[in-house]
C-alpha positions as CSV (number, residue, x, y, z in Angstrom):
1,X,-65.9,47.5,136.4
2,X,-64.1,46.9,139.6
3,X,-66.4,48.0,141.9
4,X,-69.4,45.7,140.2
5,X,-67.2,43.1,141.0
6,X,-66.5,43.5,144.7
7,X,-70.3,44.4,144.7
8,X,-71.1,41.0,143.0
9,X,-68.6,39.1,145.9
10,X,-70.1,41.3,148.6
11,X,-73.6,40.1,147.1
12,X,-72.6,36.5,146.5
13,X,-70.9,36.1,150.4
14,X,-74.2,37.3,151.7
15,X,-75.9,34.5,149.7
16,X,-73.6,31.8,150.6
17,X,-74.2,32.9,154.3
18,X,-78.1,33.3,154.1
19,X,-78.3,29.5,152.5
20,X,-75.2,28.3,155.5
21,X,-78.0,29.9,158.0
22,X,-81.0,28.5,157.0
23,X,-79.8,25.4,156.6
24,X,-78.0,25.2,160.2
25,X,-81.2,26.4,161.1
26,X,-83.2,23.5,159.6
27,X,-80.7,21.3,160.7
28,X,-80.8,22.8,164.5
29,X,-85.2,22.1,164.1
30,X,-84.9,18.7,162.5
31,X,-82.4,18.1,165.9
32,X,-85.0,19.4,168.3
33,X,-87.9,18.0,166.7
34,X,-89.4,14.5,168.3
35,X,-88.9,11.4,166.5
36,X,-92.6,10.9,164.8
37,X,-94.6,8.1,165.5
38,X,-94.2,4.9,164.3
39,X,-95.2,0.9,164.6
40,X,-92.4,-1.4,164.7
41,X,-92.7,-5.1,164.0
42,X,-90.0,-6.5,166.1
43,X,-89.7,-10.2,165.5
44,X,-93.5,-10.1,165.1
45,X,-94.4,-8.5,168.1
46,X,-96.1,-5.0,167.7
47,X,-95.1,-1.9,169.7
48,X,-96.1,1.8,168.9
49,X,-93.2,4.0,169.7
50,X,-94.1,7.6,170.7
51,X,-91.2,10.0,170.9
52,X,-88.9,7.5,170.1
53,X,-90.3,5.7,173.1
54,X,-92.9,2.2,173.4
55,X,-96.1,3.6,174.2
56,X,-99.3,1.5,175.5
57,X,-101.8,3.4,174.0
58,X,-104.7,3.8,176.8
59,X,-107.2,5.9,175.0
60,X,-110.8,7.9,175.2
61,X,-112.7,8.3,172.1
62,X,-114.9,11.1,172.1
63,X,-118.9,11.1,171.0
64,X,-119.6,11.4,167.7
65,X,-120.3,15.3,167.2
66,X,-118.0,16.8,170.5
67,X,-115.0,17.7,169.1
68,X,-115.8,21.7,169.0
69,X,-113.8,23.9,170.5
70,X,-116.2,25.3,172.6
71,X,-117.6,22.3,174.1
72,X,-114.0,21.0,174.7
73,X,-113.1,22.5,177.5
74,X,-115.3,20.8,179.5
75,X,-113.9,17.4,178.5
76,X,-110.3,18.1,179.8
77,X,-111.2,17.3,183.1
78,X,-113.1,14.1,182.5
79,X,-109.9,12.6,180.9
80,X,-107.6,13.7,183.7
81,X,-109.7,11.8,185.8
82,X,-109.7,8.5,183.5
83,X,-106.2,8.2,183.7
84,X,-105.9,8.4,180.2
85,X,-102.9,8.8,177.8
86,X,-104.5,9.5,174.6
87,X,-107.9,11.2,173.5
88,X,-109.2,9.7,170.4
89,X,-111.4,12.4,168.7
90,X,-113.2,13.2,165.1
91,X,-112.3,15.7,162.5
92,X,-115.4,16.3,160.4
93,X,-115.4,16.9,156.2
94,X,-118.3,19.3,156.9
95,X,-116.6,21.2,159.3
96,X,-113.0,22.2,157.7
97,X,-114.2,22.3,154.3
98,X,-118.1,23.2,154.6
99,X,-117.2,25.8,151.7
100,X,-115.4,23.7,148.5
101,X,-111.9,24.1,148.9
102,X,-112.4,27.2,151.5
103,X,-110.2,25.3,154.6
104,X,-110.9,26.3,158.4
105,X,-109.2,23.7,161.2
106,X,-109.8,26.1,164.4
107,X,-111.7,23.0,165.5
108,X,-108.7,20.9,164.7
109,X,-106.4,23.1,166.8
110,X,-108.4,23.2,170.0
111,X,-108.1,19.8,169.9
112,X,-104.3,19.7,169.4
113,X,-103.5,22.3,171.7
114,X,-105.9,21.2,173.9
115,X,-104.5,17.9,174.0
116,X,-100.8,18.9,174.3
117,X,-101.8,21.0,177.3
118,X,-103.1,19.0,179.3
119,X,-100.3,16.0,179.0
120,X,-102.1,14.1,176.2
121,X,-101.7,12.3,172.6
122,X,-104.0,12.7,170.1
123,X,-105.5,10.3,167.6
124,X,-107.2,11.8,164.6
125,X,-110.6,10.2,163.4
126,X,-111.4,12.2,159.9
127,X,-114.6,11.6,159.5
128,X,-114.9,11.6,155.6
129,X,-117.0,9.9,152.3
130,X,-117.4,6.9,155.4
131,X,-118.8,7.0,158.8
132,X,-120.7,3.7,160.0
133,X,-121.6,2.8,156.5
134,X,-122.7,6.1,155.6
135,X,-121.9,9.7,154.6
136,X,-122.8,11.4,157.3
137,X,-120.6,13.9,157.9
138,X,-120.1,15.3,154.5
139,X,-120.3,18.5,153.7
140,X,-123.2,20.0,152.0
141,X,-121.8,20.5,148.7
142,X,-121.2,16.6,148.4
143,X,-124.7,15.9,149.0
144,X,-126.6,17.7,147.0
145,X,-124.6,16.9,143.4
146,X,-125.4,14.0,143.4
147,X,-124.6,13.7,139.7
148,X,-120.8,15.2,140.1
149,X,-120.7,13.1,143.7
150,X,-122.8,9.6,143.0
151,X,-124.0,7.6,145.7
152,X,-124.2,3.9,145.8
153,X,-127.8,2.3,144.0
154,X,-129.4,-1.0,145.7
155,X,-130.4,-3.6,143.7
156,X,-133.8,-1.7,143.1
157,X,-131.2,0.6,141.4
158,X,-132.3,3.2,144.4
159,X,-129.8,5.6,145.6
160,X,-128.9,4.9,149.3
161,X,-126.9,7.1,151.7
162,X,-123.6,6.0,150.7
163,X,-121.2,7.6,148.5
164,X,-119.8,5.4,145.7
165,X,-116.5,3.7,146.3
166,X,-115.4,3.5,142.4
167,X,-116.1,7.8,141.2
168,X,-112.8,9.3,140.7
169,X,-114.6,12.8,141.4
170,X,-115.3,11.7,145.5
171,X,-112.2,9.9,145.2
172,X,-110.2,13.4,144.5
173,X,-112.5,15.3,146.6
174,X,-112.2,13.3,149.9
175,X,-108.7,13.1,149.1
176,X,-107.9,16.6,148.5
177,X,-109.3,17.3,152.0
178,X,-108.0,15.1,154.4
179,X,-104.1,15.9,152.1
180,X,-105.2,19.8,153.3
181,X,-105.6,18.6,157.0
182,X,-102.3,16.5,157.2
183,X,-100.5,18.9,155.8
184,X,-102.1,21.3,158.8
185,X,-101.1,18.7,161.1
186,X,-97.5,19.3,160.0
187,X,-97.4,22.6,160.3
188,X,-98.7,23.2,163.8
189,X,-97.4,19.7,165.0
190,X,-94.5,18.3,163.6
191,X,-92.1,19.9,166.5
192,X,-94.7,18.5,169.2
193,X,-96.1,15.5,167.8
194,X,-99.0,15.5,169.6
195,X,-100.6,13.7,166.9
196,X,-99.5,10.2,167.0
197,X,-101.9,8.5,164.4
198,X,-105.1,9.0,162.1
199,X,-108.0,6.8,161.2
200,X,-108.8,8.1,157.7
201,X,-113.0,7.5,157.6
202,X,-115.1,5.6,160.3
203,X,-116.0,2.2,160.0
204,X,-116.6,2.0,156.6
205,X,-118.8,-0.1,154.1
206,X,-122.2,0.4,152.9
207,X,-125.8,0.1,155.4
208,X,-129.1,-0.6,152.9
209,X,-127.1,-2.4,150.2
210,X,-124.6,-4.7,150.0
211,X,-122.7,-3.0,146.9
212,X,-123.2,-0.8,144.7
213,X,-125.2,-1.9,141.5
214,X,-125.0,1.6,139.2
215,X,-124.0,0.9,135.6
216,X,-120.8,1.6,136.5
217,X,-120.3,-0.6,139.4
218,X,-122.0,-3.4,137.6
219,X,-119.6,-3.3,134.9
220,X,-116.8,-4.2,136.8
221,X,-119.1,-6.7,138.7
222,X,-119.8,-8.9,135.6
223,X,-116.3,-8.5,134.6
224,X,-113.0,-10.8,136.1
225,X,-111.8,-9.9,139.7
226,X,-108.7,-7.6,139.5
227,X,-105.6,-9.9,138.9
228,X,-103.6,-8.3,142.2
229,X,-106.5,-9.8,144.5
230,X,-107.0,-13.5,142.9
231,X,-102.7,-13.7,143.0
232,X,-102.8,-12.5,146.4
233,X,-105.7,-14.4,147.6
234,X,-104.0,-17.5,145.5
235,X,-107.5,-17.8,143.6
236,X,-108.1,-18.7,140.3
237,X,-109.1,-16.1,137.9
238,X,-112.6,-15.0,137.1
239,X,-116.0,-13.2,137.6
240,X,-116.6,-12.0,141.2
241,X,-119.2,-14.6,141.1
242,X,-117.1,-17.3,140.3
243,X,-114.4,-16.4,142.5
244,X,-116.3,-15.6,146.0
245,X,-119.6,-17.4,145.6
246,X,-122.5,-16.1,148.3
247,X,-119.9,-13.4,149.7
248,X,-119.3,-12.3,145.8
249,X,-121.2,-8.9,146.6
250,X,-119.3,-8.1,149.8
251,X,-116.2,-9.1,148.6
252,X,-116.5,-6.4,145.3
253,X,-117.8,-3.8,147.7
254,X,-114.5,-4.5,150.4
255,X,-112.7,-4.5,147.4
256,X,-113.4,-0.9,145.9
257,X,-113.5,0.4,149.6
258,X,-110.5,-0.9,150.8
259,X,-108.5,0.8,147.6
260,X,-110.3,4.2,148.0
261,X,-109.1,4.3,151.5
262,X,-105.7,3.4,150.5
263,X,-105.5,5.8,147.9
264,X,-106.7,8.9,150.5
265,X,-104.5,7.3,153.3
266,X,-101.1,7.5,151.3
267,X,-101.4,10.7,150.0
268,X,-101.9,11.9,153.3
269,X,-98.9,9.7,154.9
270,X,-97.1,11.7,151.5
271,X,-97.8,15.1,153.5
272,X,-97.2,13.4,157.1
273,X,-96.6,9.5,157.5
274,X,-98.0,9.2,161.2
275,X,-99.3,5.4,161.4
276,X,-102.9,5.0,160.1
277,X,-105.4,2.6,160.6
278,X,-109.1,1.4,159.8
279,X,-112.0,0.5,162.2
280,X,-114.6,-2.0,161.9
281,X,-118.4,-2.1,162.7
282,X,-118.0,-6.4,163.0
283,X,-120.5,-8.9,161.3
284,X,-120.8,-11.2,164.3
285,X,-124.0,-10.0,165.3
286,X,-127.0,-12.8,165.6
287,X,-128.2,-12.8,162.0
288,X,-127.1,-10.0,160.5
289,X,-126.5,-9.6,156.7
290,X,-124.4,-7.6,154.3
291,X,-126.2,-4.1,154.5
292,X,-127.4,-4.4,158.0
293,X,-124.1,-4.2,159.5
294,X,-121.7,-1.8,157.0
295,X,-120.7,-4.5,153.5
296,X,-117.1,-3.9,152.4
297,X,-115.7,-3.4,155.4
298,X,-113.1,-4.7,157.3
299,X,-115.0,-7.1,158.7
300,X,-113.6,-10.6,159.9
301,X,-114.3,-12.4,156.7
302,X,-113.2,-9.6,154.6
303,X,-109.4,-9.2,156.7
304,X,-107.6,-10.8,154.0
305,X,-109.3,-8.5,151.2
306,X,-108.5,-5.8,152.9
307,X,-105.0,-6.3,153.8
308,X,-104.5,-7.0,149.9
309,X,-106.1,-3.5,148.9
310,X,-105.2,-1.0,151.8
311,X,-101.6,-2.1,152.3
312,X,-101.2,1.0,154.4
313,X,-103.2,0.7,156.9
314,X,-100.9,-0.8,159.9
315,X,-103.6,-2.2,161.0
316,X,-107.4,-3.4,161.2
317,X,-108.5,-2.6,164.7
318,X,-111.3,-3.9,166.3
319,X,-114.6,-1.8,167.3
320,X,-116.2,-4.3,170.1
321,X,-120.0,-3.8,172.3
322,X,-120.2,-7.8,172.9
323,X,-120.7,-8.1,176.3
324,X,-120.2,-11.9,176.4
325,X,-116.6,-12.1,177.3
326,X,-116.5,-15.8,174.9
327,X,-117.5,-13.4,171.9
328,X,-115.3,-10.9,173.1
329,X,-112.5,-12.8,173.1
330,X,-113.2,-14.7,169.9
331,X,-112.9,-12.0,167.7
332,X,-109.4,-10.4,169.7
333,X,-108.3,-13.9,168.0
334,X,-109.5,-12.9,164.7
335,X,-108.2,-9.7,164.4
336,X,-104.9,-10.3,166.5
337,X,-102.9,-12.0,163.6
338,X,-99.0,-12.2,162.4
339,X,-100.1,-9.2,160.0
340,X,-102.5,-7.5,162.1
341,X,-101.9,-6.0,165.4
342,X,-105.0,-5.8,168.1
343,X,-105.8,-2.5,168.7
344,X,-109.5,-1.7,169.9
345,X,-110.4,2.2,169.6
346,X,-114.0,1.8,170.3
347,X,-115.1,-0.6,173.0
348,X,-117.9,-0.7,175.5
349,X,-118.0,0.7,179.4
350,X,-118.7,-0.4,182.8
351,X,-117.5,-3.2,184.8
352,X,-117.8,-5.8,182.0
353,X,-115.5,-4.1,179.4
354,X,-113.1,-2.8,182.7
355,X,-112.8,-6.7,182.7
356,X,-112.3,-7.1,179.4
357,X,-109.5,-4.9,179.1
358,X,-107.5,-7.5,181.2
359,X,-108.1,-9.9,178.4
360,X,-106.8,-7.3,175.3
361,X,-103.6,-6.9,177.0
362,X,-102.4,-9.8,178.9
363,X,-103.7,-12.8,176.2
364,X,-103.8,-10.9,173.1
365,X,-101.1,-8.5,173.1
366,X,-103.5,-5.3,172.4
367,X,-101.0,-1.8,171.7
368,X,-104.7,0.0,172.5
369,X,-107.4,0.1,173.9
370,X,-110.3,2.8,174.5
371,X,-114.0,2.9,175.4
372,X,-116.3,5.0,173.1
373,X,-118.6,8.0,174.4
374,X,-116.4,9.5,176.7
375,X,-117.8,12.9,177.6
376,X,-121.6,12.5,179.3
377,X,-121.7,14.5,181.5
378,X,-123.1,13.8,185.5
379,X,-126.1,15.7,186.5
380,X,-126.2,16.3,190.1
381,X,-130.1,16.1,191.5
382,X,-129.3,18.4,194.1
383,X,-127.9,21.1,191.9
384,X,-129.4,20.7,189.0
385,X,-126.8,21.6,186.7
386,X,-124.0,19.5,184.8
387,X,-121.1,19.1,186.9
388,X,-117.7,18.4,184.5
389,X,-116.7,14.6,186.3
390,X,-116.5,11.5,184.6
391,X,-119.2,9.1,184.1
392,X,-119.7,6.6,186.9
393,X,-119.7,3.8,183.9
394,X,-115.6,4.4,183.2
395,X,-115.0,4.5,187.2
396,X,-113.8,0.9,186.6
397,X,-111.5,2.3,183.5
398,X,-110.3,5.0,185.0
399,X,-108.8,3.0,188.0
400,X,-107.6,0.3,185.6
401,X,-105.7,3.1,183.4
402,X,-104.1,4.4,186.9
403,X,-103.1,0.3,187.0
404,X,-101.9,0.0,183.8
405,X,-99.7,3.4,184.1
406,X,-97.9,2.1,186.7
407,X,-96.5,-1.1,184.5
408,X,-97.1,-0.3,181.2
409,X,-93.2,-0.4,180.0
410,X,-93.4,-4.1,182.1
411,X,-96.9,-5.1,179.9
412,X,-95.1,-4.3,176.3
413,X,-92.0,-5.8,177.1
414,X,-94.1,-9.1,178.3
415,X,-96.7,-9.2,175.8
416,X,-95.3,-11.9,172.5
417,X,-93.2,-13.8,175.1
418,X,-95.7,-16.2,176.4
419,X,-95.4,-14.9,180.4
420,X,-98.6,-12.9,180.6
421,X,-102.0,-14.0,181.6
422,X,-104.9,-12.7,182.4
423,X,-106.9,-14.2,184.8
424,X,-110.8,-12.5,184.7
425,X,-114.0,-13.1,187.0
426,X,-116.8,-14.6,184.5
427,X,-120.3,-15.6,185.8
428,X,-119.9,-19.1,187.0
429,X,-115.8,-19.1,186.6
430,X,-114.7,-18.2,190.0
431,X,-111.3,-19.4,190.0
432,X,-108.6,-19.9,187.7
433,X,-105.5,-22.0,187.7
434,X,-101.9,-21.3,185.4
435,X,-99.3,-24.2,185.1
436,X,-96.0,-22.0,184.8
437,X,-92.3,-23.2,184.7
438,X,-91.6,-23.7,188.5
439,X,-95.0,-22.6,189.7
440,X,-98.7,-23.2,189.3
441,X,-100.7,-20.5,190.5
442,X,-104.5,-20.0,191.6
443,X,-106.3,-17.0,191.5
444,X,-110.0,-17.1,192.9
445,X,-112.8,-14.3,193.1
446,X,-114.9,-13.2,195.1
447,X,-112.7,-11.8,197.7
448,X,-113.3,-10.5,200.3
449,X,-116.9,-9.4,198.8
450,X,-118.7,-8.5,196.0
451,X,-119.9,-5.2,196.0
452,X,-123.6,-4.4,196.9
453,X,-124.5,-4.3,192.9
454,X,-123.7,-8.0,192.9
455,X,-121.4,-7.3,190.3
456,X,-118.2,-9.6,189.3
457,X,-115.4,-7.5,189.7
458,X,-112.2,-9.9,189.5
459,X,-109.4,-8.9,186.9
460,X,-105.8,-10.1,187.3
461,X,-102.8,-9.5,185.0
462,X,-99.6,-11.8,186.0
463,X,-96.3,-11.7,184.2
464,X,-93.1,-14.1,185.1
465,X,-89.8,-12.3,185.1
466,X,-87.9,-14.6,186.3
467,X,-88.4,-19.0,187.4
468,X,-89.0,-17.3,190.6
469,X,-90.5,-13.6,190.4
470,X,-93.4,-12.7,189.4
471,X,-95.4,-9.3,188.6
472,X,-99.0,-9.3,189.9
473,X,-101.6,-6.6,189.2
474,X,-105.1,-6.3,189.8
475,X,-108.4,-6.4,191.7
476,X,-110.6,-8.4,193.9
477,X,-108.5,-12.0,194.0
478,X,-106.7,-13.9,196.3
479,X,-103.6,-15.5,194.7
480,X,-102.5,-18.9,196.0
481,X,-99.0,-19.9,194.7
482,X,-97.7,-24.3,194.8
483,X,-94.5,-25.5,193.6
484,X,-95.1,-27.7,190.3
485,X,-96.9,-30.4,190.6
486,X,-94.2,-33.8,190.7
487,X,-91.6,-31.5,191.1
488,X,-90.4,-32.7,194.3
489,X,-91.1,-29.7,196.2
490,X,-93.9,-29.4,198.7
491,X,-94.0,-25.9,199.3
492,X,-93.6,-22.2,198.3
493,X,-92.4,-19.8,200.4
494,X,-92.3,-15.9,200.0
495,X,-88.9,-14.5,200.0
496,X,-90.3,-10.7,199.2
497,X,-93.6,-9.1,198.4
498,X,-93.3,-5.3,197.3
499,X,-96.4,-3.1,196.5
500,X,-95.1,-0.8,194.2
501,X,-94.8,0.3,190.5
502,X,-92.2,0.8,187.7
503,X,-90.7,4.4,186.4
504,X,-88.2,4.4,183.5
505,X,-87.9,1.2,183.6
506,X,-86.8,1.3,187.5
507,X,-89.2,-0.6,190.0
508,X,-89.8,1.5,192.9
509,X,-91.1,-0.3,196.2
510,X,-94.1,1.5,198.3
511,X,-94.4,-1.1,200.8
512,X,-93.8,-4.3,202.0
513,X,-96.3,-7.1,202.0
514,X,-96.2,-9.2,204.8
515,X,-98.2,-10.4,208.1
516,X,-101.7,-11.2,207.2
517,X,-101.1,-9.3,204.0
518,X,-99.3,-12.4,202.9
519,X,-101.5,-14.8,204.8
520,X,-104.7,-13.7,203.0
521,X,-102.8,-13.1,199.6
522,X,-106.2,-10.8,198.4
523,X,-105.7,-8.3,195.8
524,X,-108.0,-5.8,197.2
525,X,-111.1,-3.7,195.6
526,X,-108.9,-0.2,194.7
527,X,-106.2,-2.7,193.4
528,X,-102.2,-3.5,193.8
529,X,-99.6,-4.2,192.7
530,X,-96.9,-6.6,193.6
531,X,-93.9,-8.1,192.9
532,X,-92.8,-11.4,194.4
533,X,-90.1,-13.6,195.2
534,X,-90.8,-17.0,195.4
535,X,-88.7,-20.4,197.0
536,X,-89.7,-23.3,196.6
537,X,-89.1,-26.1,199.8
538,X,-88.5,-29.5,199.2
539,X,-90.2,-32.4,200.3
540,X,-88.9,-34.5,203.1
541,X,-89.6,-37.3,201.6
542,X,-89.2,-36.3,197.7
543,X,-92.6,-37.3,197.6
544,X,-95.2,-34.7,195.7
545,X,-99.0,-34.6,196.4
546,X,-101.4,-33.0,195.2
547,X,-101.7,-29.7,195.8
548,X,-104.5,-28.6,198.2
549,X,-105.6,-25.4,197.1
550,X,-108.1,-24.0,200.0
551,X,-109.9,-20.9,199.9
């Protein structure tokens, strides 16, 4: 009898000391584990914070159908030479689960790895039930049971190529999937968090119909709009019809979407909770109707839908191919809202959008941005083989992103206060005048030439620190700077200007600016940029003119 006793408290000690272990031992990997990512609404400014850090997401999405593991390797070296921070890249249904419930992610981990190798984040695009209004990237099993998996009818009652928003069975089965992928996130990421966020389906909604007219569908059609969505919307109760008129069809499909999403996306924030988001394929196209660009989706007269169904989605960011900047920049104020920060995943390339970027950051306080299509890859005539450089089309990008690096703790802690501009070349708008509080200040393009291509290549972001300092950064302009106008100073004077850039915080000075430097003021063609100190000189005869700003 004794010795079962001291065999129990031999037994028992060893317990207590196995449980004290393991937990130090969770405790000691919880300690050394980076803080997850996260979106912070500070007094209603936006900020992703990446290892416990702000982070100005400057990002690359990948083509559609490149995120193999065998083809990666030649896309590394492209995104070193953008200058890029974050590679934006699909995870396809029909890939990790091509088998039902049979789960392979080596796809998946090339991409992680890959990614935390070579210095990068990664943003997760699962490419589920929705991709640009379709189901494309489904896997087989999905598509060809139809009855267990319905699609979407047209009005015809003709089955389109969309899966339907409102069956419970592609409901559970997307939803089962992308839970098995976060949850293989966690396990080979949670120390590294390379992953920072996930878009959970791709610009979703429906192309060939505007909703969904099956039997099922139609029932809740003809019946009263859900009570959450009138309340929220402060509507008064009743038939889709009644409530939303000519947009009545839209609105149901947005509706239905915007919930399945929701559903998939918190079951996966359950397993994981990195930030997630939604893209949108935008309406503002000419005379496009619902069907011809993807109905139910996010788009800009469906935000307030959405952000009543699909609570947790941080955010509606903005997909954008408008090359006029006037469009461009009317829909960064539709989508850059008190509940909705700006962040654009998927815009265009070239000189234009290179432009364009100056706008996202410095007037609309963008967290993101990232052209689509990264990874073409340059044939070289003379060799005839693919060489593995970037794209002359993200030249402009990539030295913008090398800009951008340089000041991007500066950009976040300037955007929401009011003291950064941009100031962007258009056709026909060469100059471009800002009133600030001691200061008015010209910037004018076309300096010292346009290149060969005749192209507009002007794109200026300036930020006030202080009355008298001020952060310049950009390309192809000459700044002009004039004491306020009737402020009874006649002159400005420069007390410093350093070319140079911040680190932790810290600016660090790479040169002086002075001589003709300072007398020609140009920002020139491979950029700057500067940091000045400004005095102003008073009149002699406390008498202000007008100020004569010559080129």
């Amino acid at each position: 009898m004794r010795t079962l006793i001291i065999n129990t408290l031999i037994l028992l000690s060893v317990f207590i000391l196995s449980e004290n272990c393991f937990a130090n031992s969770q405790t000691q990997k919880q300690e050394k584990e980076k803080p997850i990512a996260e979106i912070r609404n500070e007094n209603g400014k936006f900020t992703i914070y990446v290892d416990g850090k702000p982070f100005l997401l400057l990002g690359a999405q990948l083509w559609n159908s490149s995120a193999w593991a065998e083809y990666l390797p030649k896309i590394w070296p492209q995104l070193k030479e953008l200058n890029c921070n974050t590679l934006e890249a699909p995870v396809y249904w029909q890939d990790i689960e091509s088998e039902e419930g049979k789960f392979n992610f080596e796809n998946l981990d090339s991409l992680i790895y890959g990614a935390r190798k070579n210095g990068l984040k990664l943003t997760v695009l699962w490419f589920g039930s929705y991709k640009n209004g379709s189901m494309e990237y489904t896997p087989a099993w999905i598509r060809e049971n139809q009855e267990q998996y319905p699609r979407m009818l047209n009005a015809a009652g003709e089955p389109v190529y969309v899966l339907s928003a409102i069956s419970r069975n592609t409901i559970e089965a997307d939803k089962n999937a992308f839970v098995e992928m976060m949850k293989h996130i966690r396990e080979v990421d949670s120390a590294e968090r390379t992953v920072i966020m996930v878009q959970p389906e791709n610009e979703p909604g429906s192309l060939q119909t505007d909703r969904d007219y099956s039997e099922a569908a139609n029932k809740l059609y003809f019946g009263n709009v859900p009570d959450e969505l009138t309340k929220g919307l402060n509507k008064t109760s009743g038939t889709w019809d009644e409530v939303f008129g000519i947009e009545a069809a839209e609105a149901f499909n947005a509706y239905y979407i915007a919930r399945f999403i929701n559903e998939i996306a918190a079951a996966g924030k359950e397993v994981y909770p990195v930030p997630m988001y939604i893209n949108v394929w935008t309406k503002e196209n000419y005379f496009w109707r619902p069907g011809e660009y993807p109905s139910g989706g996010p788009t800009s007269n469906m935000i307030d839908i959405w952000k009543i169904a699909a609570p947790e989605m941080f955010t509606l960011a903005l997909d954008i191919y408008h090359q006029n900047y006037i469009d461009f920049k009317e829909l960064c104020k539709k989508y850059k809202r008190a509940d909705n920060p700006l962040f654009l995943p998927e815009m265009g390339n070239g000189i234009n959008f290179a432009r364009y970027q100056f706008y996202a950051l410095g007037d609309f306080d963008a967290i993101g941005i990232a052209p689509y299509g990264i990874d073409p890859f340059y044939i070289d005539p003379r060799e005839n083989r693919t060489k593995q450089v970037l794209d002359s089309k993200f030249h402009p990008m990539a030295e913008n992103y090398k800009m951008f690096g340089k000041i991007s703790g500066k950009i976040m802690e300037l955007q929401g206060t009011g003291n950064l501009k941009a100031a962007v070349e258009e056709h026909g708008l060469g100059e471009k005048l800002f009133h600030f509080d001691n200061y008015d200040l010209l910037l004018q393009f076309g300096f010292p030439n346009r290149d060969k291509k005749g192209q507009i290549t002007g794109r200026v972001l300036i930020g006030q620190l202080s009355n008298d300092e001020f952060l310049i950064a950009g390309f192809d302009a000459k700044f002009v700077f004039r004491p306020k106008y009737k402020s009874g100073f006649s002159k400005a004077e420069y007390v410093l200007a350093e070319e140079g850039y911040y680190k932790n915080g810290e600016w660090h000075t790479q040169r002086l600016w002075n001589g003709d430097a300072l007398y020609h003021s140009v920002l020139p063609p491979e950029g700057a940029v500067l940091r000045i100190k400004l005095k102003r000189i008073a009149s002699s005869d406390k008498l202000q003119v007008a100020p004569n700003f010559e080129k």
